[in-house]
C-alpha positions as CSV (number, residue, x, y, z in Angstrom):
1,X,-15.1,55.4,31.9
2,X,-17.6,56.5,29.2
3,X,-20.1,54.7,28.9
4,X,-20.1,53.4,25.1
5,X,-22.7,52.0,22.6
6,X,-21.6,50.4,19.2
7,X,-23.7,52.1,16.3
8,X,-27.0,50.0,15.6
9,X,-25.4,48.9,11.8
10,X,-22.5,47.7,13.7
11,X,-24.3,45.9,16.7
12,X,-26.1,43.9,14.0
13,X,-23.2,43.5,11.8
14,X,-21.8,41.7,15.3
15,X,-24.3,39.8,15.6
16,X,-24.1,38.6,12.1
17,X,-20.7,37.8,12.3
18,X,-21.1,35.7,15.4
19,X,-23.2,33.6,13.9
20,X,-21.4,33.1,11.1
21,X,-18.7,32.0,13.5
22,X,-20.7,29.8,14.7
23,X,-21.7,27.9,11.7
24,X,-18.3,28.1,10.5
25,X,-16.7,26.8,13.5
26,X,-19.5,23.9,13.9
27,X,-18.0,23.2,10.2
28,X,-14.2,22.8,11.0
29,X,-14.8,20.8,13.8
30,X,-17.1,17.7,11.9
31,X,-14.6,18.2,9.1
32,X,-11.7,17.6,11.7
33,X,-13.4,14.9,13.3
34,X,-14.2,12.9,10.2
35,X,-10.0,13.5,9.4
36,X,-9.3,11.9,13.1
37,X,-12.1,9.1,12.1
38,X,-10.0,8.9,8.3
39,X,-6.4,8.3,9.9
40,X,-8.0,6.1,12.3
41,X,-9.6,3.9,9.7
42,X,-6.3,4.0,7.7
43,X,-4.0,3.0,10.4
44,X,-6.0,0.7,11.9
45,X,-6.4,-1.3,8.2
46,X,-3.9,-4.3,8.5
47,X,-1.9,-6.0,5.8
48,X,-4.5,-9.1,6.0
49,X,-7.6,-6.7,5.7
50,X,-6.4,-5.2,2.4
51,X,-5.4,-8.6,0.9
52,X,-8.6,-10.2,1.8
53,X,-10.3,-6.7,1.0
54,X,-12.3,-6.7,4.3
55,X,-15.6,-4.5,4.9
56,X,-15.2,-1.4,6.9
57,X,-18.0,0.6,8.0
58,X,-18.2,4.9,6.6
59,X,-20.3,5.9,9.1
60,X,-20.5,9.3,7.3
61,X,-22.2,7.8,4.5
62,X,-24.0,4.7,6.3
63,X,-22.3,2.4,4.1
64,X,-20.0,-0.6,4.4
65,X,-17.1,-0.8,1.8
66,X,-13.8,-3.2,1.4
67,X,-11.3,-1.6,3.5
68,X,-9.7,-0.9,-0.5
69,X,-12.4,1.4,-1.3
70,X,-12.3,3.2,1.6
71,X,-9.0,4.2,1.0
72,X,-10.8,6.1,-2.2
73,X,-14.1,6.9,-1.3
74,X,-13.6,8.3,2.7
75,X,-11.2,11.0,1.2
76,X,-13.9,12.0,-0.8
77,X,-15.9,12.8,1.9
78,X,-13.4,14.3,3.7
79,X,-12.8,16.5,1.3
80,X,-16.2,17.6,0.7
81,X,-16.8,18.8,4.0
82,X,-13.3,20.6,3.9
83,X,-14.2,22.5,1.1
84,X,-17.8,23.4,2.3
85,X,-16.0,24.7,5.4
86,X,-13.7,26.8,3.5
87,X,-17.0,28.3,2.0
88,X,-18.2,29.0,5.0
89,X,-15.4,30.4,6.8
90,X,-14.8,32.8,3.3
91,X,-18.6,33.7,3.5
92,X,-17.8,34.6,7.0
93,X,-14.4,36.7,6.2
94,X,-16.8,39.1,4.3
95,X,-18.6,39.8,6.8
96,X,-15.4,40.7,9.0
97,X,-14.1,42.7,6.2
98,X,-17.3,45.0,6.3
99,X,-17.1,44.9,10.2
100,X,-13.4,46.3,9.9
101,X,-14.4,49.1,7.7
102,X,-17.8,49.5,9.5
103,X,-15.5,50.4,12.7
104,X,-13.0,52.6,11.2
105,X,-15.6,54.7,9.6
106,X,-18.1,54.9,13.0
107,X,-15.9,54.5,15.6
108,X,-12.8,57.3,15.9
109,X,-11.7,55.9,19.6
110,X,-9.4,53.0,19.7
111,X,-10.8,52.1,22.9
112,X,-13.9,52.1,21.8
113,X,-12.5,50.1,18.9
114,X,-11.4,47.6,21.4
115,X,-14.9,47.1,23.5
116,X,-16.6,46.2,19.4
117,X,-13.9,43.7,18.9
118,X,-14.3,42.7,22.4
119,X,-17.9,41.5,21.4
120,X,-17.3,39.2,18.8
121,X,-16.9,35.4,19.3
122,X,-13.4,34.4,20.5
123,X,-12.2,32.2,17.3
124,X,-9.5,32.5,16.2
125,X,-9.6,33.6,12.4
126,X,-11.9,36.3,13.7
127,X,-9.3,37.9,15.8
128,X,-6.9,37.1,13.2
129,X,-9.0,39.8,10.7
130,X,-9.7,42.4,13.5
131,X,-7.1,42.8,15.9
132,X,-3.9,45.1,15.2
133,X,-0.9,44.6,16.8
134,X,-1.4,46.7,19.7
135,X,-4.5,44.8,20.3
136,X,-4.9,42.8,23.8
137,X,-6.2,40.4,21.4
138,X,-3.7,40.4,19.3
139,X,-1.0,36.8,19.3
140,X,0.6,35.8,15.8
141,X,-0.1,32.3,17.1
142,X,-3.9,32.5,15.7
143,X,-2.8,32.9,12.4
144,X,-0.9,29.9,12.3
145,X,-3.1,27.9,14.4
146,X,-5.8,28.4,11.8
147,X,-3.7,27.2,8.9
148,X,-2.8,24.4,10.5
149,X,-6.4,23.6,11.0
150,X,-8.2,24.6,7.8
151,X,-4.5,23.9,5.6
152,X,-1.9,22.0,7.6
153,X,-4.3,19.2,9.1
154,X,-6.4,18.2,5.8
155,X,-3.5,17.9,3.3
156,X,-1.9,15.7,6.1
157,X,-4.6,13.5,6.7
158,X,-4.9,13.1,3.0
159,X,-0.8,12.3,2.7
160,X,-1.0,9.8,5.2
161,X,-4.1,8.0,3.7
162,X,-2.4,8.3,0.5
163,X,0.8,6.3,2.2
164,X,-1.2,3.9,4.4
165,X,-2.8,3.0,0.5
166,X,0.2,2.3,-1.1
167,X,0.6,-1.0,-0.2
168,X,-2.2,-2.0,-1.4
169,X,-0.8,-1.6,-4.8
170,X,-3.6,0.0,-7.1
171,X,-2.6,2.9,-9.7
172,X,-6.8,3.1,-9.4
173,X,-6.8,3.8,-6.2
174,X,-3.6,6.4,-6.2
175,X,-4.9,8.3,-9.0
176,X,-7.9,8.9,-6.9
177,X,-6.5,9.7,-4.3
178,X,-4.3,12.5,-5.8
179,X,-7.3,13.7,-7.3
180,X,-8.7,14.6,-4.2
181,X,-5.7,15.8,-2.8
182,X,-5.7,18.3,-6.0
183,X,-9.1,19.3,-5.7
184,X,-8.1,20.3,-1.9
185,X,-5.2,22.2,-3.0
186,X,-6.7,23.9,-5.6
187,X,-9.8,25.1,-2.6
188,X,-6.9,26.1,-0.4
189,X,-5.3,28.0,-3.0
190,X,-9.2,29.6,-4.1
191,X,-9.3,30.6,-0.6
192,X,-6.2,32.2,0.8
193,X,-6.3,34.3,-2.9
194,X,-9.6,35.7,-1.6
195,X,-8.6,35.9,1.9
196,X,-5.2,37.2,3.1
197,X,-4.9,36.8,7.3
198,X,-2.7,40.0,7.1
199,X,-5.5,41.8,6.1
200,X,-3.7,43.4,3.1
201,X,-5.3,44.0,-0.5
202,X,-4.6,41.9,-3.2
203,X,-1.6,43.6,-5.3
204,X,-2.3,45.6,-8.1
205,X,1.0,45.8,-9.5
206,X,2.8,42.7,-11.7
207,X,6.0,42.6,-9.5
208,X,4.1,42.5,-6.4
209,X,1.2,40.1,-7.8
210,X,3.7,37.6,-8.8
211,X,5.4,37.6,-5.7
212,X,2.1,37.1,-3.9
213,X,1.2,34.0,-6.0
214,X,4.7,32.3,-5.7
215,X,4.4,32.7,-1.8
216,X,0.5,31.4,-2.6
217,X,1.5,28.4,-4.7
218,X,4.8,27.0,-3.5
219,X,3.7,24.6,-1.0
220,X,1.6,23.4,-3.3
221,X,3.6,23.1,-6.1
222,X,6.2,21.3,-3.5
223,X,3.6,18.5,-2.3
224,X,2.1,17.7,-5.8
225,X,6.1,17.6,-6.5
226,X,6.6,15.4,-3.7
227,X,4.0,12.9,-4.0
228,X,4.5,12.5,-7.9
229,X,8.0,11.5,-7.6
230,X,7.7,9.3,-4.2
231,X,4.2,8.7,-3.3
232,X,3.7,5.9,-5.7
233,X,3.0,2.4,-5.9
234,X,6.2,0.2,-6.5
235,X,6.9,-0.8,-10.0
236,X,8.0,-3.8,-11.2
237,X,12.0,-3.4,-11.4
238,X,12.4,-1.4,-8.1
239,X,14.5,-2.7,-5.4
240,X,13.5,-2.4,-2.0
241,X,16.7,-2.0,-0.7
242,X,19.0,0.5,1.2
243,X,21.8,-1.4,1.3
244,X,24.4,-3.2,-1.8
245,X,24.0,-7.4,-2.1
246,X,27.6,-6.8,0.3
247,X,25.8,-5.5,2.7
248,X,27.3,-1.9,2.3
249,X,25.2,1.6,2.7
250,X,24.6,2.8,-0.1
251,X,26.5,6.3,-1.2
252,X,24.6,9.8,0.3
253,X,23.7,10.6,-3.4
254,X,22.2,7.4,-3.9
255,X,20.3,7.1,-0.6
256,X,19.2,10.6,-0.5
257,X,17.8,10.2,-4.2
258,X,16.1,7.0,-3.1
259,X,12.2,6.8,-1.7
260,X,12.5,7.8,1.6
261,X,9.6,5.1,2.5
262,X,11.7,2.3,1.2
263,X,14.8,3.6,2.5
264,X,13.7,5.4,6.0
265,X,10.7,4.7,7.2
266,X,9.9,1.1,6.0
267,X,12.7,-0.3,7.5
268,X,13.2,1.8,10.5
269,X,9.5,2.2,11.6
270,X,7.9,-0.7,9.9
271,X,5.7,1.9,8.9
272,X,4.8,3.4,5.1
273,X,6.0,0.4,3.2
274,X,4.8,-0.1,-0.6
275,X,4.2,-3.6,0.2
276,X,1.7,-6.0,1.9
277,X,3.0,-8.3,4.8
278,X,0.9,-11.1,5.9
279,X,3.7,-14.1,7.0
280,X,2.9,-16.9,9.3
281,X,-1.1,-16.8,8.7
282,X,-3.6,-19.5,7.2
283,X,-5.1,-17.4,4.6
284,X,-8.4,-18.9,3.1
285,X,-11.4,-17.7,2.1
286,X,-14.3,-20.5,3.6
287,X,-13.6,-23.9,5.3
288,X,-16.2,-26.7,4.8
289,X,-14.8,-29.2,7.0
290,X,-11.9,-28.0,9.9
291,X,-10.2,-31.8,9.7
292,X,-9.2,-30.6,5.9
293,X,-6.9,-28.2,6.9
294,X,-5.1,-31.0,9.2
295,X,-5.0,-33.2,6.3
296,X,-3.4,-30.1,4.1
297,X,-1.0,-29.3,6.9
298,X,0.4,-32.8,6.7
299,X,4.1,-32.5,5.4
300,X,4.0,-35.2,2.3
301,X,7.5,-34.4,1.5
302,X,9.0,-37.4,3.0
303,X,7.0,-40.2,1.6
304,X,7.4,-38.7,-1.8
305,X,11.0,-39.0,-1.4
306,X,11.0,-42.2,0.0
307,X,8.5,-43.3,-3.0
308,X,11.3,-41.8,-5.6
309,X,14.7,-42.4,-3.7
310,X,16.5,-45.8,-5.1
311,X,16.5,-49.0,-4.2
312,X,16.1,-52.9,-5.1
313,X,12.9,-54.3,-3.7
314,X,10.1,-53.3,-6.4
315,X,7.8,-54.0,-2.5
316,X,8.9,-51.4,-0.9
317,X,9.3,-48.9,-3.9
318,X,5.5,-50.0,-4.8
319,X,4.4,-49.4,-0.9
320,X,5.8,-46.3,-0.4
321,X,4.6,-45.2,-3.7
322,X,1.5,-46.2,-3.1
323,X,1.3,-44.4,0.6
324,X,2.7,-40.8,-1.4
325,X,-0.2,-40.9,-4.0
326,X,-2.5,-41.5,-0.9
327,X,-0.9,-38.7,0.5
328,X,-1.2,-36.5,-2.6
329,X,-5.3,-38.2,-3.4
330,X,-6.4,-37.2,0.5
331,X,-4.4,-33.5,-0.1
332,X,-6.7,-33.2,-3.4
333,X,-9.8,-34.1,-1.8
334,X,-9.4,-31.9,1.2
335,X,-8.8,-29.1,-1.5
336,X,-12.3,-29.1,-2.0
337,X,-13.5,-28.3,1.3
338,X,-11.4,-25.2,0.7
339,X,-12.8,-22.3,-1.0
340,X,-9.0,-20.5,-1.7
341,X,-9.0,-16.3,-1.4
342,X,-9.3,-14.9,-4.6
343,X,-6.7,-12.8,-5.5
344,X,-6.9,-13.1,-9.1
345,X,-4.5,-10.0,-11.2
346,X,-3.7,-8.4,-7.9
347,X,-0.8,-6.6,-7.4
348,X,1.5,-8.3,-4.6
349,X,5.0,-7.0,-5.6
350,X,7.6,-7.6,-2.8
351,X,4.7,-9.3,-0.9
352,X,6.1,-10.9,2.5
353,X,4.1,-14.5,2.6
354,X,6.6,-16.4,4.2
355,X,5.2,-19.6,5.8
356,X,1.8,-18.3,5.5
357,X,-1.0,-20.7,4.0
358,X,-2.9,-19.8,0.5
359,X,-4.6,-23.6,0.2
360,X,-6.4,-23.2,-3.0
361,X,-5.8,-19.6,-3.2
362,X,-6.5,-18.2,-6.8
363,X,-3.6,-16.5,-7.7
364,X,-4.0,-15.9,-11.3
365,X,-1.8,-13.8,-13.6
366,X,-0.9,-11.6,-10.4
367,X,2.1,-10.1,-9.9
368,X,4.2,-11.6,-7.6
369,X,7.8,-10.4,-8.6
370,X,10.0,-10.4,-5.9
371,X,7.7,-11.4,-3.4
372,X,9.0,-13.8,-0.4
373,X,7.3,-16.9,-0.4
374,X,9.7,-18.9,1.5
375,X,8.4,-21.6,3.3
376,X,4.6,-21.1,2.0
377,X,2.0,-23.3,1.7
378,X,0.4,-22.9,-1.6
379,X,-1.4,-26.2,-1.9
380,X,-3.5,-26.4,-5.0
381,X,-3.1,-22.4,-5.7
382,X,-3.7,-21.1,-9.0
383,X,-0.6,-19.2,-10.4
384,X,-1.6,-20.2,-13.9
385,X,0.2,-16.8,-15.7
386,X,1.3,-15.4,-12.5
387,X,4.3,-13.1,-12.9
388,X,6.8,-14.7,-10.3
389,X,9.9,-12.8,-11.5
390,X,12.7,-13.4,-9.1
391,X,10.1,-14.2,-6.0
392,X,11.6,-16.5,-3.2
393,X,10.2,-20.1,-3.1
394,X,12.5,-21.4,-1.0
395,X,11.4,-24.3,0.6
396,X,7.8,-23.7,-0.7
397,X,4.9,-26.6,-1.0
398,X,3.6,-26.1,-4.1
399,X,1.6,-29.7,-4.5
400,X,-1.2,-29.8,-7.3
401,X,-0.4,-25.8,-7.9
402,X,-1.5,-25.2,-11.2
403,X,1.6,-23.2,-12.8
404,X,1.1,-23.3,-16.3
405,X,2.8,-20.5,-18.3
406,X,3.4,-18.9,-14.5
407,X,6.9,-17.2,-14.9
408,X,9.1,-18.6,-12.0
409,X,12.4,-16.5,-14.2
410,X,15.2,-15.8,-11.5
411,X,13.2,-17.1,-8.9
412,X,14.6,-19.2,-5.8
413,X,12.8,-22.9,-6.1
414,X,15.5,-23.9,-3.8
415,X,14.1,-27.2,-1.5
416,X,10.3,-26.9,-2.9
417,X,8.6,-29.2,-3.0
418,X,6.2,-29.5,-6.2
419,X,4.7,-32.8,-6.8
420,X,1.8,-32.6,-9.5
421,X,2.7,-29.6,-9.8
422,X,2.3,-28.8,-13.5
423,X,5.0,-26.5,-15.2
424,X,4.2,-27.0,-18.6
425,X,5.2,-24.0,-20.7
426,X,6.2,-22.3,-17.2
427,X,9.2,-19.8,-17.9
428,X,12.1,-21.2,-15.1
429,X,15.1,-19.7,-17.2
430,X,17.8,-18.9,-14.6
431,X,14.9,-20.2,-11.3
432,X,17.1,-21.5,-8.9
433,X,15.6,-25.4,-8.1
434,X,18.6,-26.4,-6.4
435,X,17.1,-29.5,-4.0
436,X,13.9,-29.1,-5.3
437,X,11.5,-31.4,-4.9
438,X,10.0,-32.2,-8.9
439,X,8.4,-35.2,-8.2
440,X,5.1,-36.0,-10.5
441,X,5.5,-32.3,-11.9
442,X,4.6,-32.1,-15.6
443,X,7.7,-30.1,-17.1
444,X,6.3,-30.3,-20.8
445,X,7.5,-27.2,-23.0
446,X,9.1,-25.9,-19.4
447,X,11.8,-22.9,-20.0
448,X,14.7,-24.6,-18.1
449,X,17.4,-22.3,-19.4
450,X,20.5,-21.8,-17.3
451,X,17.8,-22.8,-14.3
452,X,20.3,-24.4,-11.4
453,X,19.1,-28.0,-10.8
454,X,22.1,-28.8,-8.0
455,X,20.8,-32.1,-6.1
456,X,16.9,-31.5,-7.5
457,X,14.9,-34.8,-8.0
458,X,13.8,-35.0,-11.2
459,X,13.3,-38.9,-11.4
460,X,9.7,-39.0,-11.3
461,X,9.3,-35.7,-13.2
462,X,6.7,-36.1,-16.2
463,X,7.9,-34.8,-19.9
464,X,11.1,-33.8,-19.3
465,X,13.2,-34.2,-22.3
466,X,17.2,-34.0,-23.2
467,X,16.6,-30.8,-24.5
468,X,15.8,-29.2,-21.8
469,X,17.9,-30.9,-19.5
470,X,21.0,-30.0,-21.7
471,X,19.4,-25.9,-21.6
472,X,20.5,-26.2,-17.6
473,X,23.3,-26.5,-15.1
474,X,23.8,-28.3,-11.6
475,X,25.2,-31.4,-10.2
476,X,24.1,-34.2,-8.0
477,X,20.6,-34.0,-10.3
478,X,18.6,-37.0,-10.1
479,X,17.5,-37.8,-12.9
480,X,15.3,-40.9,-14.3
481,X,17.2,-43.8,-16.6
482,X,16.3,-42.7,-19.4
483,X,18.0,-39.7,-19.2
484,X,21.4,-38.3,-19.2
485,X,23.5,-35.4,-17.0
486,X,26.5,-36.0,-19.0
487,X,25.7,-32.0,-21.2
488,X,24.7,-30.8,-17.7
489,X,27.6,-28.7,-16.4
490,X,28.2,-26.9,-13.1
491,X,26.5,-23.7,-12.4
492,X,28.4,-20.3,-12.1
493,X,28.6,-19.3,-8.4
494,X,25.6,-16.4,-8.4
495,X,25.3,-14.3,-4.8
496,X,21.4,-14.3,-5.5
497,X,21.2,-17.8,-5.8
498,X,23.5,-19.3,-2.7
C-alpha cells in the first residue's frame, strides 16, 4: 500500500474540525445532563411540594427556588444551553462542509478518501456529513441517533416538564413554558434549514423548496398543535371523567376526542394528571405548641349533638352545652398555635384532600370547584370567597371556617359538620347538606335555594329565617321552634347528590 499524506490545507482543516468536535460534543453532553437533572427534578416534585411550594435547589444557576418556579425558570436554562450547542455544532458543520469539498478537489482516490475521513473524531454528526454509502463508516443509524439527541431528547424533556407542571394549575407558568418550548422549536427549525444530514443543497426551485419546508416544519407544527389543544391546565367546567355517571365507557368518538391525560394516563398510570393530590396528610404551615394539634384532632361532633339533640332536663341540656362551647373555645385557642399554609387565589381544581388536615389554612377566593374534600379537616380555614362549585364536603369539619360569600353551589355538605361556621351571604343553592351538622353557623343572607336539608340540624343555627327555609327541600330537618318545615317539601331524587 502507498504510503499516503493528506494535503497540508486538509491536515489542518482536520485538525480544526476535531476540535470543533470536541467543543461541540463537550456541549451536548452538559446540555443532556442538565435535561436528565430537569426530568429528575420534575418527577421527583410531589403533589405536597407544589402545594406548599417547597425550595428546590438549580444547581446550574446556584440558586434555590419553590419547586413552582422551577418548573419555569430550569427550562430556561435548559434551553439556553440547547441552543448554544446547536451553534456550536452548526459552526462546526461548516467546517465539515469545507472539509468535503477540500477532499474532492485534492484527493482523486477513494481510498485515500477513506484514510482523511478515517482521521477525524468518531462522532457521529461528523460521519453523518462525510461518509457515503459505500463508506466502512457509513450506518443510517448516526443520523437518527443525532436527532434524537440534539431534537428528539430536548423537546421531550421540555413535554414532560410541561405535563409534570400542569397540576400545579398556573396559566403563568404554562405560557412560559410553551415559550421556551417555541423558542427551541424555532432553533431546531434555524438549524436543520442550515444544515441538511443528507448532505444535499438547499432547493432552488418553488416546488422542491416547499416540499423541503413541509418535511422541515411538520413536527413542529404537530407538537405546538398537540400541546395547545391538550397540554393545558384544567378549566373550570371540565370533567375529569372517562366514564358516564352509569358507569358506562364512554363512545370511541368521545374518548378519543377527550385529553388523553385525563382519560389514559391519569387514571391508568397515576401519572400526568391536571390536578394536585395530597389526601390523608396534616398540612400546616408552622406549629407553636405540638399538644394543639391533639386538641384540633379531637372529634367535637358528638357533644355538639348532644348539646342540640332534645330533651326535658334544662341540667343536662345546659351541661352538655356548656362542655361543646368548651370544646369549640379550646379548638379556637389551639388555632392560634397554628400558623395555616397559605394558599390564598390558588388554583386547586379537582384537588384530592380527602381526610387531609388544612387547620387554619388560608384558603381565600381559590378555586376549589370540584375538588374532594371528603372527610377533611378544615378547622378555622379561610374560604372567605372561595369558589367551591360542586366540591365534595362530605363528612367535612369545617368548625370556626370563615365562609362568608364562599360558593358551596352543587356542592356535597352531606354529614359536615360546621359549628361557628359562618355562611352568611355564602351561595348553597342546590349544596347538598343532607345530615349536616349546622350547629352555631351564622346562615344570615345564606343562598339556600333548592339546597337538600334531609335530616340536617338546624336547631341551633344563627339567622335563619322562613324565607330561606321555604327556598329549600328535605325532610327529617331539625329545625328550632320558632320555625316551621311545613313549605319544606321533599327533594327530587339527584344521582350526584345520593
Amino acid at each position: 500500500m502507498e504510503a499516503f499524506e493528506p494535503p497540508k490545507y486538509l491536515a489542518s482543516l482536520i485538525a480544526a474540525v476535531n476540535d470543533g468536535a470536541k467543543s461541540a460534543q463537550a456541549g451536548a453532553f452538559l446540555f443532556l445532563l442538565v435535561g436528565l437533572y430537569l426530568l429528575a427534578t420534575a418527577f421527583s416534585a410531589s403533589d405536597e411540594d407544589l402545594l406548599l411550594g417547597k425550595a428546590v435547589t438549580i444547581s446550574q444557576i446556584g440558586a434555590s427556588l419553590p419547586v413552582s418556579f422551577s418548573f419555569a425558570i430550569a427550562p430556561l436554562v435548559f434551553v439556553f444551553l440547547h441552543v448554544y450547542t446547536l451553534v456550536r455544532y452548526d459552526m462546526l458543520a461548516a467546517n465539515v462542509r469545507q472539509f468535503v469539498q477540500e477532499l474532492r478537489e485534492t484527493v482523486p482516490r477513494e481510498a485515500d478518501r477513506e484514510r482523511c475521513r478515517q482521521l477525524l473524531t468518531n462522532v457521529e454528526f461528523i460521519v453523518t456529513l462525510t461518509t457515503p454509502r459505500g463508506s466502512a463508516l457509513y450506518s443510517r443509524f448516526w443520523p437518527w441517533l443525532f436527532r434524537g439527541m440534539v431534537a428528539g431528547f430536548p423537546v421531550a424533556v421540555l413535554l414532560l416538564v410541561q405535563i409534570n407542571a400542569l397540576r400545579y394549575q398556573s396559566e403563568l407558568i404554562l405560557w412560559v413554558q410553551r415559550a421556551w418550548l417555541a423558542l427551541d422549536l424555532v432553533a431546531l427549525v434555524w438549524f436543520f434549514r442550515r444544515n441538511t444530514l443528507d448532505g444535499s443543497a438547499w432547493p432552488k426551485r418553488r416546488p422542491a423548496r416547499i416540499r423541503r419546508w413541509a418535511g422541515l416544519l411538520r413536527a413542529p407544527i404537530f407538537i405546538v398543535a398537540v400541546n395547545l389543544l391538550y397540554l393545558s391546565t384544567v378549566p373550570a367546567d371540565a370533567k375529569l371523567v372517562g366514564f358516564d355517571p352509569a358507569g358506562v365507557k364512554l363512545g370511541w368518538l368521545a374518548y378519543a376526542g377527550g385529553n388523553p391525560l385525563d382519560l389514559l394516563l391519569c387514571p391508568r398510570l397515576n401519572w400526568g394528571c391536571r390536578f394536585l393530590r395530597v389526601d390523608h396528610r396534616t398540612l400546616v404551615d408552622k406549629v407553636r405548641d405540638e399538644k394543639a394539634l391533639g386538641v384540633l384532632r379531637t372529634n367535637i361532633s358528638e357533644l355538639v349533638k348532644a348539646a342540640t339533640a332534645p330533651g326535658d332536663n334544662s341540667e343536662q341540656k345546659a351541661e352538655a352545652k356548656r362542655k361543646a362551647m368548651a370544646a369549640i373555645e379550646a379548638e379556637r385557642k389551639a388555632m392560634t398555635a397554628i400558623e395555616g399554609v397559605f394558599l390564598r387565589r390558588r388554583s386547586l381544581r379537582f384537588a384530592v384532600v380527602a381526610e387531609s388536615r388544612l387547620y387554619a389554612a388560608d384558603l381565600s377566593n381559590a378555586d376549589l370547584s370540584n375538588a374532594d374534600l371528603s372527610n377533611a379537616d378544615l378547622d378555622g380555614a379561610d374560604l372567605r370567597a372561595a369558589n367551591l362549585f360542586s366540591a365534595n364536603l362530605f363528612g367535612a369539619n369545617l368548625s370556626y371556617a370563615k365562609l362568608f360569600g364562599a360558593d358551596l353551589s352543587h356542592a356535597n355538605l352531606s354529614h359536615a359538620t360546621l359549628p361557628a361556621a359562618p355562611l352568611s351571604d355564602a351561595n348553597l343553592s342546590d349544596a347538598n347538606l343532607s345530615d349536616a351538622n349546622l350547629s352555631y353557623t351564622d346562615l344570615s343572607n345564606a343562598d339556600l335555594s333548592n339546597a337538600d336539608l334531609d335530616g340536617a340540624d338546624l336547631r341551633a343555627a344563627k339567622n335563619l329565617t322562613q324565607l330561606q327555609l321555604d327556598a329549600a327541600c328535605g325532610t327529617n330537618v331539625k329545625l328550632p321552634p320558632e320555625l316551621s318545615d311545613k313549605n319544606l317539601k321533599p327533594c327530587p331524587l339527584d344521582a350526584w347528590k345520593h
